[in-house]
C-alpha positions as CSV (number, residue, x, y, z in Angstrom):
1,X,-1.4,14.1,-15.0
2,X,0.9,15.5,-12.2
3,X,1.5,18.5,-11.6
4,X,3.9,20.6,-8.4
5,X,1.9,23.2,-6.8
6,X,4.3,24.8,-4.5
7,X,1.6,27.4,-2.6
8,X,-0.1,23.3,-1.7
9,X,-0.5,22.8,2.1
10,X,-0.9,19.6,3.1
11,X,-1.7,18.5,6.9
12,X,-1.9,15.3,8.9
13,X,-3.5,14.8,11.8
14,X,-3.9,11.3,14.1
15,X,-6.6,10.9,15.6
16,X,-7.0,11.7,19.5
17,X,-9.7,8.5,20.2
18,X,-9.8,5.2,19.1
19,X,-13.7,5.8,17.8
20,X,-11.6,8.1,15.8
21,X,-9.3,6.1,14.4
22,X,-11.9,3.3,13.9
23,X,-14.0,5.4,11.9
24,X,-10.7,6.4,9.9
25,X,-10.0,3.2,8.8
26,X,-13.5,1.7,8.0
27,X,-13.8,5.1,5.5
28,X,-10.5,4.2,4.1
29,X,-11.3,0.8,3.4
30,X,-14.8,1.6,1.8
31,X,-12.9,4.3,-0.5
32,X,-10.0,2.1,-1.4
33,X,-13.1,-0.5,-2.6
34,X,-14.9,1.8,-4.3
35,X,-11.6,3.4,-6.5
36,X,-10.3,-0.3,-6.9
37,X,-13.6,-1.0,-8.6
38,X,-13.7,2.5,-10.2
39,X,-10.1,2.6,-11.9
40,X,-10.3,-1.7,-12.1
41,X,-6.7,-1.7,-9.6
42,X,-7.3,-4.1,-7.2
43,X,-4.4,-5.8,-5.6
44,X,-4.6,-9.1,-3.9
45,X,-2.4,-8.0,-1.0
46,X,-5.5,-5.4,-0.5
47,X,-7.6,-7.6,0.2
48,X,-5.9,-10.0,2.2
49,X,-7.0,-8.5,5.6
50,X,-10.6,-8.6,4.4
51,X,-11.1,-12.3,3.3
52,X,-9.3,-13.4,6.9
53,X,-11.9,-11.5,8.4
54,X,-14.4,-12.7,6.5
55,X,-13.8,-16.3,6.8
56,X,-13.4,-15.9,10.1
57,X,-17.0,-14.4,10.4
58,X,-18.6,-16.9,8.3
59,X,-16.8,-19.9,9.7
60,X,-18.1,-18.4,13.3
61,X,-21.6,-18.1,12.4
62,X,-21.7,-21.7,10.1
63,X,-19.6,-23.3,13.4
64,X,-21.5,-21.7,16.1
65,X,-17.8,-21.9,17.0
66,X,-17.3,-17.9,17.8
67,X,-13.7,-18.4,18.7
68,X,-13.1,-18.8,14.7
69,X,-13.7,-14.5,14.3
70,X,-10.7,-14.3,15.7
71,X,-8.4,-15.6,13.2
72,X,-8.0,-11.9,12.2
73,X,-5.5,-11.7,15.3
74,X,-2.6,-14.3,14.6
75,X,-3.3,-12.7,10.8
76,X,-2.8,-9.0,12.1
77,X,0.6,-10.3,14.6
78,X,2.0,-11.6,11.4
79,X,1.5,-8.3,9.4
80,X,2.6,-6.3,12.4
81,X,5.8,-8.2,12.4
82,X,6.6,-7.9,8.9
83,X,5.5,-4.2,9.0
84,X,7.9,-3.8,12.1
85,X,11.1,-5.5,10.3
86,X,10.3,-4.1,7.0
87,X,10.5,-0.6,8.0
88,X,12.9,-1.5,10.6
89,X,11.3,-0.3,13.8
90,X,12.3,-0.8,17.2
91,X,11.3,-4.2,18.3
92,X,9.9,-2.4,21.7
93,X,6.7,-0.7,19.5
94,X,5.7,-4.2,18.5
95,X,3.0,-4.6,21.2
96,X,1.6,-0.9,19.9
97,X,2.1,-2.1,16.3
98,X,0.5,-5.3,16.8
99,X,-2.5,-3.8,18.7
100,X,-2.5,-0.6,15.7
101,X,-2.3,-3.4,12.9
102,X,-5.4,-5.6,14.3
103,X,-8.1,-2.7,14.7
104,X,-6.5,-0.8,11.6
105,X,-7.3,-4.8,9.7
106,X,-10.8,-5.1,11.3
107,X,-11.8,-1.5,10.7
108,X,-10.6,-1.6,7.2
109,X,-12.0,-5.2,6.2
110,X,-15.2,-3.6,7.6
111,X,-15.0,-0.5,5.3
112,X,-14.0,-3.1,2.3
113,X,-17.2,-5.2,2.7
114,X,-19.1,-2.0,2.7
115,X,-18.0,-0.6,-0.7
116,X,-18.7,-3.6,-2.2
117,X,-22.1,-4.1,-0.7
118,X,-22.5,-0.6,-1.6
119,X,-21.6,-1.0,-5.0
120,X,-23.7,-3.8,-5.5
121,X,-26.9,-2.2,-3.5
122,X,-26.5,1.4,-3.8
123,X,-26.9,2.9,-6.8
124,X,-25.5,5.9,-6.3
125,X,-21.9,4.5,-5.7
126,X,-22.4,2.2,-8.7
127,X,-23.1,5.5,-10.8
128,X,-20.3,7.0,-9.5
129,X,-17.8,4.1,-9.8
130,X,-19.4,3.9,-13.4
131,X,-19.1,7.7,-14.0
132,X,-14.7,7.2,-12.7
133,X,-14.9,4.2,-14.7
134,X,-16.1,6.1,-18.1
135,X,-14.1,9.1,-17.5
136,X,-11.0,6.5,-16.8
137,X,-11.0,5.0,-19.8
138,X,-11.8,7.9,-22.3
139,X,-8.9,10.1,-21.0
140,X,-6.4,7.5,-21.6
């Protein structure tokens, strides 16, 4: 249910450190795991980032060929791009953008791999993706 609450103060912040930022991104990503496999809303585009970087990784380690983990960074220019055209930035911020796009991909992918680990060794978070799930389903 929605619902306007006009009194509401909402504030956003960026964060002053690129520690920051990292950590930012690898709790988004574990979140955004744990509620797709909560409310069962996963979206492929979601985890696109995540499987590049995880083929990458594995290719790496079965290769012994390291140069493989880095097939997150032609992935990441490509996203940067579209995100650049798409919401029709100035073509000057595409070094920032492309630079933003790869840590925000490895950071997130990170977080992504972590809710599902978590899910599948923590019980904790599979109780309380269960306990969303339940409560999910009987509202509706």
């Amino acid at each position: 249910m929605w619902r306007v609450v006009p009194t509401m103060v909402v504030q956003h912040f960026s964060r002053d450190s690129l520690g920051g930022y990292l950590r930012q991104m690898y709790s988004y990503g574990r979140m955004k795991q744990l509620f797709s496999l909560s409310f069962r809303l996963h979206r492929p585009i979601d985890h696109s980032p995540t499987v590049v970087t995880a083929l990458g990784l594995v290719g790496a380690v079965v290769t012994r060929r390291w140069w493989l983990a880095l097939s997150i960074v032609p992935f990441s220019a490509l996203e940067a791009g579209f995100v650049v055209l798409y919401r029709r930035c100035p073509l000057r911020l595409f070094p920032l953008s492309w630079a933003a796009w790869t840590i925000k991909n490895v950071a997130w992918s990170a977080g992504m791999i972590r809710g599902l680990v978590d899910y599948g060794v923590h019980p904790p978070s599979r109780a309380m993706v269960r306990r969303k799930r339940l409560r999910a389903t009987s509202a509706s």
